[in-house]
C-alpha positions as MATLAB code, in Angstrom:
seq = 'XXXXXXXXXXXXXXXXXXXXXXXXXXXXXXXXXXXXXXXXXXXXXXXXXXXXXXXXXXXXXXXXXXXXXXXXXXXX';
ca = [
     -70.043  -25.184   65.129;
     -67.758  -22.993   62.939;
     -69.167  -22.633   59.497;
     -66.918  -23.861   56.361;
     -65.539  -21.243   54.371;
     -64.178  -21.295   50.523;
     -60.632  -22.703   50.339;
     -58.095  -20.523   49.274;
     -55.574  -21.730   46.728;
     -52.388  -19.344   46.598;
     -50.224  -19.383   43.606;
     -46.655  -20.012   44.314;
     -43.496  -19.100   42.488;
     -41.501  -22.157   42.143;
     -37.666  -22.626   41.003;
     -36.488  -25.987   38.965;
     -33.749  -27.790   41.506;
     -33.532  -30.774   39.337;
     -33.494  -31.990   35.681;
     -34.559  -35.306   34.942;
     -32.183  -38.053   33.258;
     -32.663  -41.601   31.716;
     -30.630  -43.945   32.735;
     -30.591  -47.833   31.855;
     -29.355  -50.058   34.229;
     -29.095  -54.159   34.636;
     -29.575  -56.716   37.271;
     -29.245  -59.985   37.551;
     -31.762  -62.126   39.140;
     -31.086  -65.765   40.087;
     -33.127  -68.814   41.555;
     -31.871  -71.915   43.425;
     -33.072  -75.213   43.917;
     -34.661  -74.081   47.058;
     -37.197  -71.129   45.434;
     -34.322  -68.693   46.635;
     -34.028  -65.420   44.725;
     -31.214  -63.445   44.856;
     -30.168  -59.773   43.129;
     -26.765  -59.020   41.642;
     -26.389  -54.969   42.356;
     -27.837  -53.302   39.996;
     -25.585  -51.156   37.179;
     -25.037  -49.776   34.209;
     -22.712  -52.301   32.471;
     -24.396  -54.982   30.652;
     -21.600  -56.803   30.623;
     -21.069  -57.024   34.603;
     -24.760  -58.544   34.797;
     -23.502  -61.268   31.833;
     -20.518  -62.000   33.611;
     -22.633  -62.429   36.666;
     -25.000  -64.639   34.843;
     -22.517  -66.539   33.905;
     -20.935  -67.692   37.207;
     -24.203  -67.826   39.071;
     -25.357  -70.310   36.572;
     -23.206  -72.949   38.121;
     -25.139  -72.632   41.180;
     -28.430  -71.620   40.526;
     -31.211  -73.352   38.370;
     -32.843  -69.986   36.409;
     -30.646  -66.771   35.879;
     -32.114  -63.465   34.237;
     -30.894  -60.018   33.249;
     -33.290  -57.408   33.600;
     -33.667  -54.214   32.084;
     -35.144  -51.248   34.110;
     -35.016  -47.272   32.262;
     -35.309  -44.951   35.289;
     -35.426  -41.711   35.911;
     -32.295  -40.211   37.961;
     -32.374  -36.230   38.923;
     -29.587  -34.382   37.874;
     -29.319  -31.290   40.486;
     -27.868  -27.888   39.259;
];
């Protein structure tokens, strides 16, 4: 049986790729009669969602717009 040794731990010269950006973006959920749930694509446009909202409420019992801040990586 080998015997266990000390781990090593190198240090490593590292270069930033990517700068991180926060976005908002929207999405629309919406339930039917039968429990269904259902996304709209999420985006930036408030007003898209809304729209969506809008004409989904005719056919759907519950509509929501969500708000989600994420974190996008802008690349050099």
């Amino acid at each position: 049986m080998a015997q266990q040794t000390d781990i090593e731990i190198k240090k490593v010269e590292v270069k930033e790729v990517a700068m991180s950006t926060k976005k908002t973006i929207y999405v629309c959920a919406c339930w039917n009669t039968h429990a269904i749930l259902s996304f709209n694509t999420p985006s930036e446009s408030k007003e898209m969602q809304e729209n969506y909202a809008l004409q989904m409420s005719k056919y759907s019992e519950h509509t929501c717009i969500y708000k989600f801040d994420i974190d996008i990586p802008k690349y050099k």
